[in-house]
Every structure is written in structure tokens, then in C-alpha cells.
Jmol script that loads the backbone (N, CA, C; Angstrom):
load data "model"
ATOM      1  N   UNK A   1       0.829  -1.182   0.000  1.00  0.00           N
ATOM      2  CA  UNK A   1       0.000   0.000   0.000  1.00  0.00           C
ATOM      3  C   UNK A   1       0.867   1.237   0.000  1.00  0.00           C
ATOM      4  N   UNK A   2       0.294   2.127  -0.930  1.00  0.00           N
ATOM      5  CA  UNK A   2       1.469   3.560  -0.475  1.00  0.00           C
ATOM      6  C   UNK A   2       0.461   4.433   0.296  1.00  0.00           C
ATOM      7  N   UNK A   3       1.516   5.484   0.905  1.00  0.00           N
ATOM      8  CA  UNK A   3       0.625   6.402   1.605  1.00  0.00           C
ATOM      9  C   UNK A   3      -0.129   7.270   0.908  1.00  0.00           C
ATOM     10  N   UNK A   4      -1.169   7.960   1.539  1.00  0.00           N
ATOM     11  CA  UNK A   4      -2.096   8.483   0.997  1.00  0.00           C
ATOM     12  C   UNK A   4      -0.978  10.084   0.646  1.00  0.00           C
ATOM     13  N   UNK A   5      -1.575  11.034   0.042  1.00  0.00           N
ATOM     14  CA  UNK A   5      -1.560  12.592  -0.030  1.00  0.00           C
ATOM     15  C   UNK A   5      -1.414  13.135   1.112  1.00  0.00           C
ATOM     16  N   UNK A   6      -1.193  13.381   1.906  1.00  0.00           N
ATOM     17  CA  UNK A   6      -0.696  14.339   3.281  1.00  0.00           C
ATOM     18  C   UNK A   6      -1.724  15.099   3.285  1.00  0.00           C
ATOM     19  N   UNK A   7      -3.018  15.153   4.174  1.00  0.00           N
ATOM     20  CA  UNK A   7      -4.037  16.461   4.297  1.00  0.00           C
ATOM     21  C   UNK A   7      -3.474  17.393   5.341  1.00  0.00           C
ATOM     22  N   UNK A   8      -4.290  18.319   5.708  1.00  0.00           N
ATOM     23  CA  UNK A   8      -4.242  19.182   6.695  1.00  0.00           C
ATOM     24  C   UNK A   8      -4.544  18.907   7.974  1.00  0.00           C
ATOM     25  N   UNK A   9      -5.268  17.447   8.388  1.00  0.00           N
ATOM     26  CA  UNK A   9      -5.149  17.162   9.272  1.00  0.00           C
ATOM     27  C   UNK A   9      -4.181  16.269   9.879  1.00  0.00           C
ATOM     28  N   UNK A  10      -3.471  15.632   9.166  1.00  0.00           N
ATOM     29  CA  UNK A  10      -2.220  14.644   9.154  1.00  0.00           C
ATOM     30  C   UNK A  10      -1.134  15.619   9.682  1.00  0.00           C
ATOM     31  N   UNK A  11      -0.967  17.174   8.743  1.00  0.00           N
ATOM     32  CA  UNK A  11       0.230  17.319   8.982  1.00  0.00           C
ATOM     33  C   UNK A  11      -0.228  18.391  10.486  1.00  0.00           C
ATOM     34  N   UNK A  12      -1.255  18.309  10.863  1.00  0.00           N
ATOM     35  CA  UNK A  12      -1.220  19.625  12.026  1.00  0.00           C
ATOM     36  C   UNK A  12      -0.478  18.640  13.126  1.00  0.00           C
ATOM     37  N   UNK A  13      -0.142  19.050  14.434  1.00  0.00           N
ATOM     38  CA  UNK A  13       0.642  18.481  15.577  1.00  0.00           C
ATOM     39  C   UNK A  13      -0.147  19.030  16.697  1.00  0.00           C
ATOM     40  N   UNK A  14      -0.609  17.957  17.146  1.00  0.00           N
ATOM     41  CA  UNK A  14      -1.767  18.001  18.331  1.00  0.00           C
ATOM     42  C   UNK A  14      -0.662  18.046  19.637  1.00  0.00           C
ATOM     43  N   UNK A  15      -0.540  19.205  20.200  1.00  0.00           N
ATOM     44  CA  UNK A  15       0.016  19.420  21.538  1.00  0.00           C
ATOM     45  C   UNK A  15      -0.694  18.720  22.895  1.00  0.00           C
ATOM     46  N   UNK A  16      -0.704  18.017  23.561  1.00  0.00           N
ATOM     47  CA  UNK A  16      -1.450  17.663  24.857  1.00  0.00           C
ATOM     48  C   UNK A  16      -0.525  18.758  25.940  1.00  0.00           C
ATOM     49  N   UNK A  17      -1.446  19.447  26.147  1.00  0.00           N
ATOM     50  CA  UNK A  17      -0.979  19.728  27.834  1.00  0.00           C
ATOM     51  C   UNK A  17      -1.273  18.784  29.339  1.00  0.00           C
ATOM     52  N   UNK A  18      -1.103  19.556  29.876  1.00  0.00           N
ATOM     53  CA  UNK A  18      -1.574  18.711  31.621  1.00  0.00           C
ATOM     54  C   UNK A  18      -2.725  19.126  31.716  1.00  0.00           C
ATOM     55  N   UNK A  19      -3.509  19.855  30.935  1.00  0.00           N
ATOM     56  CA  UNK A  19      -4.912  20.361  31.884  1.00  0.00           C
ATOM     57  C   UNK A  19      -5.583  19.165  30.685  1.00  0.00           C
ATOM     58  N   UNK A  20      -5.461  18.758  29.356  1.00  0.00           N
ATOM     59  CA  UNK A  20      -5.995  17.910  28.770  1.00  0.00           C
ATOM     60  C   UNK A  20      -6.083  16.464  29.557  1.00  0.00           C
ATOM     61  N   UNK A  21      -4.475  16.161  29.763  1.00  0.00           N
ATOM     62  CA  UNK A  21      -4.100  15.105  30.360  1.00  0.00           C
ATOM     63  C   UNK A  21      -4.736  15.245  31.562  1.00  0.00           C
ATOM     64  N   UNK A  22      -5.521  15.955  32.279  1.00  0.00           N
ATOM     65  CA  UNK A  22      -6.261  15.714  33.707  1.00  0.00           C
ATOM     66  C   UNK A  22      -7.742  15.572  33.079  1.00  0.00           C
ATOM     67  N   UNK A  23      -8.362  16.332  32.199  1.00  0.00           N
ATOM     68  CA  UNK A  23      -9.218  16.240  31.586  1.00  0.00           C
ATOM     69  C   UNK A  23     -10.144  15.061  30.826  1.00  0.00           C
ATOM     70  N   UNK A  24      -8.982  14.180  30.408  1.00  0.00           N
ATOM     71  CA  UNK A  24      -9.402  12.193  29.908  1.00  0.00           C
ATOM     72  C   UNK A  24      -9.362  11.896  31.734  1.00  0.00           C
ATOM     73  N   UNK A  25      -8.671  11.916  32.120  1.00  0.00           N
ATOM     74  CA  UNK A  25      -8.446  11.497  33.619  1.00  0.00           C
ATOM     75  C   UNK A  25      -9.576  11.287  34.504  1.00  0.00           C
ATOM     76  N   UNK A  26      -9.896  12.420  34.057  1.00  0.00           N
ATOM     77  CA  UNK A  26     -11.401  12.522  34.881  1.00  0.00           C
ATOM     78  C   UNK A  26     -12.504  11.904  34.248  1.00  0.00           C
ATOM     79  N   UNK A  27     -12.337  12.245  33.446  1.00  0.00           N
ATOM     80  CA  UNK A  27     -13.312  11.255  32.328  1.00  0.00           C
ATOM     81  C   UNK A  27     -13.271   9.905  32.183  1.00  0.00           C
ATOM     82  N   UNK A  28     -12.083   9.480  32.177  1.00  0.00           N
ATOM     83  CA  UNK A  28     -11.788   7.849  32.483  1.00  0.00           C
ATOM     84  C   UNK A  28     -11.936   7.940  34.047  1.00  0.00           C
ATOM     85  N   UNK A  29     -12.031   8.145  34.636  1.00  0.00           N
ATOM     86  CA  UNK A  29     -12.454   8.179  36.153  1.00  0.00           C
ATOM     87  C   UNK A  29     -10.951   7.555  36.731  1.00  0.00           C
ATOM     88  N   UNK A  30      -9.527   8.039  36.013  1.00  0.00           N
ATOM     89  CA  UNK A  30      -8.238   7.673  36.802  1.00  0.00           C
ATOM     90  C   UNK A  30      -8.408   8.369  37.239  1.00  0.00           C
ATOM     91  N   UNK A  31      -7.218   8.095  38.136  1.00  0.00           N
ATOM     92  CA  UNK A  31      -6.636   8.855  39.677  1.00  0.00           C
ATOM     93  C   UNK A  31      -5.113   8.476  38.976  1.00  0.00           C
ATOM     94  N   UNK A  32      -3.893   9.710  39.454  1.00  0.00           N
ATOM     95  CA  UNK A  32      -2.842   9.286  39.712  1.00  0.00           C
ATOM     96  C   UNK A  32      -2.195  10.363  39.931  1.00  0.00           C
ATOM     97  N   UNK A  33      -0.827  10.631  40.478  1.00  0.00           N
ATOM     98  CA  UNK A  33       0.163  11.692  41.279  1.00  0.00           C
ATOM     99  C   UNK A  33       0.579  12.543  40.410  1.00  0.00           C
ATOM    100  N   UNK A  34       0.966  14.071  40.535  1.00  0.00           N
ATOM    101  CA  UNK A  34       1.250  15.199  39.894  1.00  0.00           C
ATOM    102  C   UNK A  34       2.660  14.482  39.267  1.00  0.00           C
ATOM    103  N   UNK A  35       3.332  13.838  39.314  1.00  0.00           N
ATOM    104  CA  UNK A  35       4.452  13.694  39.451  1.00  0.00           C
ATOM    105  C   UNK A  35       4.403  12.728  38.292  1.00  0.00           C
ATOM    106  N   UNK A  36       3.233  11.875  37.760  1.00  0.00           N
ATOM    107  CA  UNK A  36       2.794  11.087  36.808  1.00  0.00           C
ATOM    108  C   UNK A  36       2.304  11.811  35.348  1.00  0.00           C
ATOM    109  N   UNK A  37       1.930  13.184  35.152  1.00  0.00           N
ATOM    110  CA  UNK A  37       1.405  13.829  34.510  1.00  0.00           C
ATOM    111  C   UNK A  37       2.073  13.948  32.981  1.00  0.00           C
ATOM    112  N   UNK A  38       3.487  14.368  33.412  1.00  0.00           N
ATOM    113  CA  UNK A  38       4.610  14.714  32.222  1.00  0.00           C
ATOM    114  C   UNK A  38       4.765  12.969  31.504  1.00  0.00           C
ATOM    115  N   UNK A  39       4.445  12.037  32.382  1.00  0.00           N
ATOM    116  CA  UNK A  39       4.706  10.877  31.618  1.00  0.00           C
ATOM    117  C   UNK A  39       3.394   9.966  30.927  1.00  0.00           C
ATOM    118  N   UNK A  40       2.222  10.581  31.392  1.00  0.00           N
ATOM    119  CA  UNK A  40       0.735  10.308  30.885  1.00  0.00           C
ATOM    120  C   UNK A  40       0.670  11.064  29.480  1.00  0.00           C
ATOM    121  N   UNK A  41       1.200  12.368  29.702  1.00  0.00           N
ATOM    122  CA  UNK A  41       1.178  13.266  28.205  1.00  0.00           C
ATOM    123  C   UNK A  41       1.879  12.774  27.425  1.00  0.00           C
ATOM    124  N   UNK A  42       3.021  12.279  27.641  1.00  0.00           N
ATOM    125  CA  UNK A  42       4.180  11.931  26.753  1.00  0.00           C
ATOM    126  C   UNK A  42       3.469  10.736  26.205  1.00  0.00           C
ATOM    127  N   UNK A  43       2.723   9.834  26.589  1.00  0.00           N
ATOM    128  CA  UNK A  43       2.425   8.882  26.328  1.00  0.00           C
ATOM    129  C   UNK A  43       1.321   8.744  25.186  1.00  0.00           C
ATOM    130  N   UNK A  44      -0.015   9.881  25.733  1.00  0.00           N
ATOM    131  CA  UNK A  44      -0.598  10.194  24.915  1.00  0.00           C
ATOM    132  C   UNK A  44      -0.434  10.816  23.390  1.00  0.00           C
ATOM    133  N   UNK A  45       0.944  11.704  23.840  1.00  0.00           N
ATOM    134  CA  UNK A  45       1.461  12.242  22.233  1.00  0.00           C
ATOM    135  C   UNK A  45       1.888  11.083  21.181  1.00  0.00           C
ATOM    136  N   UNK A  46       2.335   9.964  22.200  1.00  0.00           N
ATOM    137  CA  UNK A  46       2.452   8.461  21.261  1.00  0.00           C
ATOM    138  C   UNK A  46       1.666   7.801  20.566  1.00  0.00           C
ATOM    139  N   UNK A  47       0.530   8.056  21.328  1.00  0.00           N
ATOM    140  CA  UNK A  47      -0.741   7.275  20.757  1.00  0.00           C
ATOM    141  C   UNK A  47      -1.463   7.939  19.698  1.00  0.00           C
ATOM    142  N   UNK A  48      -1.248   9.188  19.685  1.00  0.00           N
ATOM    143  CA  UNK A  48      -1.590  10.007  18.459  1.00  0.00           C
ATOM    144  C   UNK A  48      -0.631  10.325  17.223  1.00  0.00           C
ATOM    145  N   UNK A  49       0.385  10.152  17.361  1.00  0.00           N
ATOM    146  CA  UNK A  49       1.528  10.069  16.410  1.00  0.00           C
ATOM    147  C   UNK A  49       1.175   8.518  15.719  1.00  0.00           C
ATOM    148  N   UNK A  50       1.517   7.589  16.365  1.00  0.00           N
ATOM    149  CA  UNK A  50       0.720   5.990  15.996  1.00  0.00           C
ATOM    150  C   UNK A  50      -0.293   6.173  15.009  1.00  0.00           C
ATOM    151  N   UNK A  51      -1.533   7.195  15.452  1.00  0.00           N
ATOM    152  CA  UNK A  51      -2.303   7.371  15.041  1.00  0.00           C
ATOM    153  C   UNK A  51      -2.664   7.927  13.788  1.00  0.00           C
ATOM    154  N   UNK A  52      -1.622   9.285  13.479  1.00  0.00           N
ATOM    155  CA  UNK A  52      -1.490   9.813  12.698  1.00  0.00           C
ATOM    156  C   UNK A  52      -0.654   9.217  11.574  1.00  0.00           C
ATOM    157  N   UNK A  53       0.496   8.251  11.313  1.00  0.00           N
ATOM    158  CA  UNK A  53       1.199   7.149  10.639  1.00  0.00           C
ATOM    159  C   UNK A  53      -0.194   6.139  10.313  1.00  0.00           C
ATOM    160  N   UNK A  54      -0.827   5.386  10.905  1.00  0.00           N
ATOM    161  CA  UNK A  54      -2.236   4.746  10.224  1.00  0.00           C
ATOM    162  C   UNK A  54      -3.282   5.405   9.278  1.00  0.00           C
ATOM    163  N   UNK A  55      -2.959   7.044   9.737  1.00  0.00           N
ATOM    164  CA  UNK A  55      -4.177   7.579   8.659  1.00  0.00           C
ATOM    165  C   UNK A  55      -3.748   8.064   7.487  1.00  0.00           C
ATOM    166  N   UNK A  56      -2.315   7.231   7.154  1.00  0.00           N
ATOM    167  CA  UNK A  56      -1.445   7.892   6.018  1.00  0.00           C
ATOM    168  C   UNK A  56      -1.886   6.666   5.280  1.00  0.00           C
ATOM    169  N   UNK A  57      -2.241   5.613   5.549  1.00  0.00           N
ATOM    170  CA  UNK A  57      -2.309   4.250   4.932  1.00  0.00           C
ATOM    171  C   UNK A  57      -3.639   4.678   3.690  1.00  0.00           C
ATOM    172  N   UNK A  58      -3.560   3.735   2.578  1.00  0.00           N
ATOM    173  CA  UNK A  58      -4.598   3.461   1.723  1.00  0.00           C
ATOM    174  C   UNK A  58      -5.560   2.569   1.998  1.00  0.00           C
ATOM    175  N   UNK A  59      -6.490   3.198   2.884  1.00  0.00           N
ATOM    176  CA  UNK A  59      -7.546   2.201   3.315  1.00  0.00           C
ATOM    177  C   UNK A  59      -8.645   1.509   2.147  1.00  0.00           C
ATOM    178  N   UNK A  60      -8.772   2.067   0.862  1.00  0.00           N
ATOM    179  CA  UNK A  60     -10.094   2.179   0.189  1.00  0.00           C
ATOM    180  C   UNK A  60     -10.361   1.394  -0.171  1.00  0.00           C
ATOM    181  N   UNK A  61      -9.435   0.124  -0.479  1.00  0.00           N
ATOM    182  CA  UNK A  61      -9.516  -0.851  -0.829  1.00  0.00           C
ATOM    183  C   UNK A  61     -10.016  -2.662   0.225  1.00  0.00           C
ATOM    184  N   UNK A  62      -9.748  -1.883   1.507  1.00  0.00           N
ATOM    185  CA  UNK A  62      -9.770  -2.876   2.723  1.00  0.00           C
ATOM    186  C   UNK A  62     -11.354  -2.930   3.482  1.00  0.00           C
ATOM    187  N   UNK A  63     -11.800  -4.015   3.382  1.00  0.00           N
ATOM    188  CA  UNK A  63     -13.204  -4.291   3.510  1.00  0.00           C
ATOM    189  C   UNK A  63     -13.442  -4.125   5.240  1.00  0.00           C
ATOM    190  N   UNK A  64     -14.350  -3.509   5.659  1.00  0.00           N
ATOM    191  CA  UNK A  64     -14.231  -3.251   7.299  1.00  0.00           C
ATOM    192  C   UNK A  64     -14.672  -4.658   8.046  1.00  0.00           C
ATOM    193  N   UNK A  65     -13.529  -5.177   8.598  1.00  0.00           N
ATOM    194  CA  UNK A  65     -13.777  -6.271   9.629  1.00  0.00           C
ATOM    195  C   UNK A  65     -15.525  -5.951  10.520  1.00  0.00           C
ATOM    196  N   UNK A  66     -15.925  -7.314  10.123  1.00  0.00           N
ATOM    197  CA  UNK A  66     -17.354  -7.523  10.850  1.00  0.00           C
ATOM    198  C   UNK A  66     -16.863  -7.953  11.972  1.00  0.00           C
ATOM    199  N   UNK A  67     -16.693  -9.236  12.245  1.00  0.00           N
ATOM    200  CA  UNK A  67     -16.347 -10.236  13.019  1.00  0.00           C
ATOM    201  C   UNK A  67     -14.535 -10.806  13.185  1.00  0.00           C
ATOM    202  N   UNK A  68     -14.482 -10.951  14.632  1.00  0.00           N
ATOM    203  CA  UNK A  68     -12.830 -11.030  14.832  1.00  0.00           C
ATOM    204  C   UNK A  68     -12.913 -12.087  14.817  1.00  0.00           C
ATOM    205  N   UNK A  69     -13.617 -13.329  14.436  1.00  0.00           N
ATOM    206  CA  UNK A  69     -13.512 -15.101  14.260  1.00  0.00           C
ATOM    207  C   UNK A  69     -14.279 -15.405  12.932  1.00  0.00           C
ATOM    208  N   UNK A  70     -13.692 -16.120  12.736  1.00  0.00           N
ATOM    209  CA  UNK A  70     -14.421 -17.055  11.457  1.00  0.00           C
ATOM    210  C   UNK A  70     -15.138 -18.266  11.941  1.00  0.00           C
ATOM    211  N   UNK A  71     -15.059 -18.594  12.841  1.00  0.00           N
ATOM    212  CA  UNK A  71     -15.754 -19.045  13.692  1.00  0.00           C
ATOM    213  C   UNK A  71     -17.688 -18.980  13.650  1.00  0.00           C
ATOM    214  N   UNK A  72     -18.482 -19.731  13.306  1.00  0.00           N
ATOM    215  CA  UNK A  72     -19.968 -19.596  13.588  1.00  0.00           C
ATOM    216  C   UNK A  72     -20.441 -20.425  14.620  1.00  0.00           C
ATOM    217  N   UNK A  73     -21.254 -19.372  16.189  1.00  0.00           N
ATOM    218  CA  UNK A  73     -21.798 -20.631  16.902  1.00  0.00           C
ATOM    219  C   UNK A  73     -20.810 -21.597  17.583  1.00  0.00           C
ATOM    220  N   UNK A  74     -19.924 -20.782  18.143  1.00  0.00           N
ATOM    221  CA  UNK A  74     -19.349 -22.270  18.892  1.00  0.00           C
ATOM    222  C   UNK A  74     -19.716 -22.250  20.453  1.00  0.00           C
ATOM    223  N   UNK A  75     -21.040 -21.923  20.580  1.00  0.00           N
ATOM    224  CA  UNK A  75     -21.657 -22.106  21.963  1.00  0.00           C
ATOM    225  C   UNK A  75     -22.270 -24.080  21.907  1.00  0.00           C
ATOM    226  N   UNK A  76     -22.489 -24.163  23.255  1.00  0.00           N
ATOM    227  CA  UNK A  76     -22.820 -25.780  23.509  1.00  0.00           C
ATOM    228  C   UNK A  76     -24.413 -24.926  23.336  1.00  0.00           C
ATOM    229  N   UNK A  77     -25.384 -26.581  23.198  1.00  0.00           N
ATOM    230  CA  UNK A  77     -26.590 -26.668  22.645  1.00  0.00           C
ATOM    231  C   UNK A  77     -27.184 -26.425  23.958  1.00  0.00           C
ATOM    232  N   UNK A  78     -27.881 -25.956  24.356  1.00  0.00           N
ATOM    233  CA  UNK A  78     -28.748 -25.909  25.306  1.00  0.00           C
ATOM    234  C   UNK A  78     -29.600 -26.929  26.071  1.00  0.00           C
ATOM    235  N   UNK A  79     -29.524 -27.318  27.320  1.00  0.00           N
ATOM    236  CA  UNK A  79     -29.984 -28.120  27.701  1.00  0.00           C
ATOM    237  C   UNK A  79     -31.192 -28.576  28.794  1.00  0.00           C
ATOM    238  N   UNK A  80     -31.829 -29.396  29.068  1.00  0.00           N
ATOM    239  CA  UNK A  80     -32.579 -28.970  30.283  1.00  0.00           C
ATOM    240  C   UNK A  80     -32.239 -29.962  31.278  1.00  0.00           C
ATOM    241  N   UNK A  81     -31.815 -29.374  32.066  1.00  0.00           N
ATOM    242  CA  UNK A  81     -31.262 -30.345  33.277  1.00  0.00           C
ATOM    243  C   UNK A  81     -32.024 -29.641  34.671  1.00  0.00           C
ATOM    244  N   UNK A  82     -33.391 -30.705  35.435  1.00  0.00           N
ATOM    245  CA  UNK A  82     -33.993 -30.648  36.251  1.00  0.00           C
ATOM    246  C   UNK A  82     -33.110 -30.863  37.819  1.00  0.00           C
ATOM    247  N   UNK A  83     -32.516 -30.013  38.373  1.00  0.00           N
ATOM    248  CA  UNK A  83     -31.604 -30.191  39.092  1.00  0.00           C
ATOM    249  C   UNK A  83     -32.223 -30.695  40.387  1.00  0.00           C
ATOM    250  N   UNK A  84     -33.646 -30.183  40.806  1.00  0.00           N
ATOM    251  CA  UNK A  84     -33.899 -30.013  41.809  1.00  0.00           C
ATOM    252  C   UNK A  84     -35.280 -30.263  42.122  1.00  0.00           C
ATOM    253  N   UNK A  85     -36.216 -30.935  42.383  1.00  0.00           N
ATOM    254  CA  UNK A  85     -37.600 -31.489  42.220  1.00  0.00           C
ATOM    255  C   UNK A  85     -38.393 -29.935  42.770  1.00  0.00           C
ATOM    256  N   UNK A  86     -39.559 -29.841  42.292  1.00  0.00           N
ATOM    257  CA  UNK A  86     -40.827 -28.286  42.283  1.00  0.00           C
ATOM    258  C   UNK A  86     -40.848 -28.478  44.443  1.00  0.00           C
ATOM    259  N   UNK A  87     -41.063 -29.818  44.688  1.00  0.00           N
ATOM    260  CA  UNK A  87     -40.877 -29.727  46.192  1.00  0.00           C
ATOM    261  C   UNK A  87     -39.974 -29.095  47.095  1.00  0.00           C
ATOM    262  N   UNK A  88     -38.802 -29.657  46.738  1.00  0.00           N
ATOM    263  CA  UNK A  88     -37.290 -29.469  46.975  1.00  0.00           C
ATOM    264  C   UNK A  88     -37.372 -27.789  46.833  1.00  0.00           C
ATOM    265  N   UNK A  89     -37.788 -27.120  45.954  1.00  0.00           N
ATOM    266  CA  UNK A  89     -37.362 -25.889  45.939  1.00  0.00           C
ATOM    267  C   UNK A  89     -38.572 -25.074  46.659  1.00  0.00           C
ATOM    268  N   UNK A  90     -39.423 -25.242  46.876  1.00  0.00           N
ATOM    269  CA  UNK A  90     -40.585 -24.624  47.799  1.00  0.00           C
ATOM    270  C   UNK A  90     -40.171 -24.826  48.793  1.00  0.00           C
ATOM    271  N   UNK A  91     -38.979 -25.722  49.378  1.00  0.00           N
ATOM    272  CA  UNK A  91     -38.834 -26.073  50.999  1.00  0.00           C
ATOM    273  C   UNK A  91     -37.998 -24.859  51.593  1.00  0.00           C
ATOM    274  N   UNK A  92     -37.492 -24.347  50.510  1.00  0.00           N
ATOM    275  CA  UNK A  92     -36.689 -23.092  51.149  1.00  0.00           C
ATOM    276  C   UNK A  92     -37.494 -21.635  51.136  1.00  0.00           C
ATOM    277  N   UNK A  93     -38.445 -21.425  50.640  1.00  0.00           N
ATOM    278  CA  UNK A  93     -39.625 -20.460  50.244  1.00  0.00           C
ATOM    279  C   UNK A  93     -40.309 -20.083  51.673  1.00  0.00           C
ATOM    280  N   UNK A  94     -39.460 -18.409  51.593  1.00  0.00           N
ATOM    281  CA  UNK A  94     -40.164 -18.011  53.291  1.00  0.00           C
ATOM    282  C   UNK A  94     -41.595 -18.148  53.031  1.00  0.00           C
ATOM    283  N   UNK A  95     -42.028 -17.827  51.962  1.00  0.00           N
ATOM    284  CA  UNK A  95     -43.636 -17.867  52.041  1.00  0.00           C
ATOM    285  C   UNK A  95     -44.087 -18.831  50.846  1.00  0.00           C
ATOM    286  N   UNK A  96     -45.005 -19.494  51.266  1.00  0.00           N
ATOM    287  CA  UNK A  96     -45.618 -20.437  50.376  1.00  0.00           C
ATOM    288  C   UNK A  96     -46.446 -20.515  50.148  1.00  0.00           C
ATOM    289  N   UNK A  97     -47.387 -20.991  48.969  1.00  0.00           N
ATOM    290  CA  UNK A  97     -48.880 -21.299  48.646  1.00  0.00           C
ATOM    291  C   UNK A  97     -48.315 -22.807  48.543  1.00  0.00           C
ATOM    292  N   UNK A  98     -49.675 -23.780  48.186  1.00  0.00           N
ATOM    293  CA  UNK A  98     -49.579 -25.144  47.709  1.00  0.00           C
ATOM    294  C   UNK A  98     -48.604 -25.423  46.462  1.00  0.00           C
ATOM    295  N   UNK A  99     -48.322 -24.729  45.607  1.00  0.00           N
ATOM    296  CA  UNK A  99     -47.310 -24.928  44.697  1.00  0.00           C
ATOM    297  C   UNK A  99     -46.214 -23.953  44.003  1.00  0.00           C
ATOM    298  N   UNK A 100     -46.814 -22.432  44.849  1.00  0.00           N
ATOM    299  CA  UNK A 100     -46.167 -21.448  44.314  1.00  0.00           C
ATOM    300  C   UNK A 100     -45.105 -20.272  45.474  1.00  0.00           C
ATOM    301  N   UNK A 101     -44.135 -20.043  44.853  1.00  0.00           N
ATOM    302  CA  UNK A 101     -44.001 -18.762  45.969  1.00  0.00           C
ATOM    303  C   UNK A 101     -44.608 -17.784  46.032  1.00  0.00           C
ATOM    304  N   UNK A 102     -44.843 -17.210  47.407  1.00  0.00           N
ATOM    305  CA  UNK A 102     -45.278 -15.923  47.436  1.00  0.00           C
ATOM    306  C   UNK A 102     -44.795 -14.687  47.888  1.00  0.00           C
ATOM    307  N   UNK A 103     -45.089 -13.523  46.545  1.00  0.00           N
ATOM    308  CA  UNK A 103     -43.881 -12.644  47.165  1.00  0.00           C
ATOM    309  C   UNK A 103     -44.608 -11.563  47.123  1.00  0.00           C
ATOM    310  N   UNK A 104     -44.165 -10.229  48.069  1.00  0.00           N
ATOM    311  CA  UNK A 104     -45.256  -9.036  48.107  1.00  0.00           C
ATOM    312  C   UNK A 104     -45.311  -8.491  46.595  1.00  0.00           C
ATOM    313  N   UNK A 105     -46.901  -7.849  46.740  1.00  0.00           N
ATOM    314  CA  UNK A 105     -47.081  -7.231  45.862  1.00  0.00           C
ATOM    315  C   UNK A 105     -46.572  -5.777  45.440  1.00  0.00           C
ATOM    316  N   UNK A 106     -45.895  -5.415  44.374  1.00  0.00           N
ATOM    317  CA  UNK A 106     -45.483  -4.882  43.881  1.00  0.00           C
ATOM    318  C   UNK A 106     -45.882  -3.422  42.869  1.00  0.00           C
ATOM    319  N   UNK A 107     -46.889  -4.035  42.849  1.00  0.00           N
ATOM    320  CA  UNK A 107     -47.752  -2.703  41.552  1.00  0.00           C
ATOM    321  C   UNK A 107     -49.282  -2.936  42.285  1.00  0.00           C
ATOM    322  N   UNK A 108     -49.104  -1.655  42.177  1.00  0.00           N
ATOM    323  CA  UNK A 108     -50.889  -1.548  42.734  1.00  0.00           C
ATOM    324  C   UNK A 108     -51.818  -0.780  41.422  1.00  0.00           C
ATOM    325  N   UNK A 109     -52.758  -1.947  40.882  1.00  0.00           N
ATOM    326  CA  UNK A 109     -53.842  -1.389  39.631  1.00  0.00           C
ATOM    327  C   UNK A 109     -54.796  -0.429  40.127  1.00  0.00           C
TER     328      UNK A 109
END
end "model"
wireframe off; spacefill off
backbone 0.3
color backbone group
């Protein structure tokens, strides 16, 4: 693939400060020490540089991934397995009718 044409958004240079870098922070709901800040930014300027090298690529031709398996259905079949007899489980039922639990009412018509 060659790279694309260089736009105007490729070549601008996205500065992060510390008030940005506190700004995802909070938003991602981190926590971490003043002393961590200069190395969160630095990090972030990585991930956008990364970023900016991928949007140089010739995508137009590359079909957008649906599915990350080729894989169909590899769940087990469903089964019914009676673990526990309708008796057996009423015996633990703070409140009972003859075959049902009973639980307060909830909605008033």
C-alpha cells in the first residue's frame, strides 16, 4: 500500500498539555500523582503520532472487519437439566402457597 496525499489534518501536531491530560483522567475516572502527569502526556502524544502514521495508509480498498472469528456458533446446545424437584425448591420459600411462591405485591392497579 502507499501512503495516501498528506491532508491538513495529518500534517497539524496536536500538543497535549496537563490540563488535557487531567481532563481524559477525569473522564476515564483515573486517579494518579502530579508527578505522573509529564509521563501520561508523553504517552498520549504516542498514541496520536501511531495514530497519525495509520491515517497515512490506503484504506479504500480494505473491507471493514465484521467479526474477529471465522468461527460460527461455537456455543454448547442448550440443555434442560432438572436439578432439583418443584418440592425441593418450595422447601426453602419463606412464604408459600400449595405450589407457588409468594412474594409481596409490587404494583398496585
Amino acid at each position: 500500500m502507499e501512503p495516501r496525499a498528506s491532508s491538513n489534518l495529518n500534517q497539524e501536531k496536536m500538543n497535549i498539555d496537563k490540563e488535557t491530560v487531567q481532563k481524559i483522567a477525569h473522564l476515564a475516572r483515573l486517579e494518579f500523582q502530579e508527578e505522573d502527569l509529564e509521563s501520561m502526556r508523553e504517552d498520549l502524544g504516542k498514541i496520536l503520532d501511531f495514530m497519525k502514521k495509520l491515517n497515512e495508509l490506503d484504506t479504500d480498498e480494505v473491507e471493514p472487519l465484521i467479526y474477529m472469528s471465522g468461527e460460527v456458533n461455537v456455543l454448547r446446545m442448550d440443555k434442560e437439566i432438572q436439578d432439583i424437584s418443584h418440592e425441593e425448591g418450595l422447601k426453602n420459600a419463606p412464604k408459600r402457597d400449595s405450589d407457588y411462591f409468594r412474594v409481596p405485591k409490587v404494583i398496585d392497579l
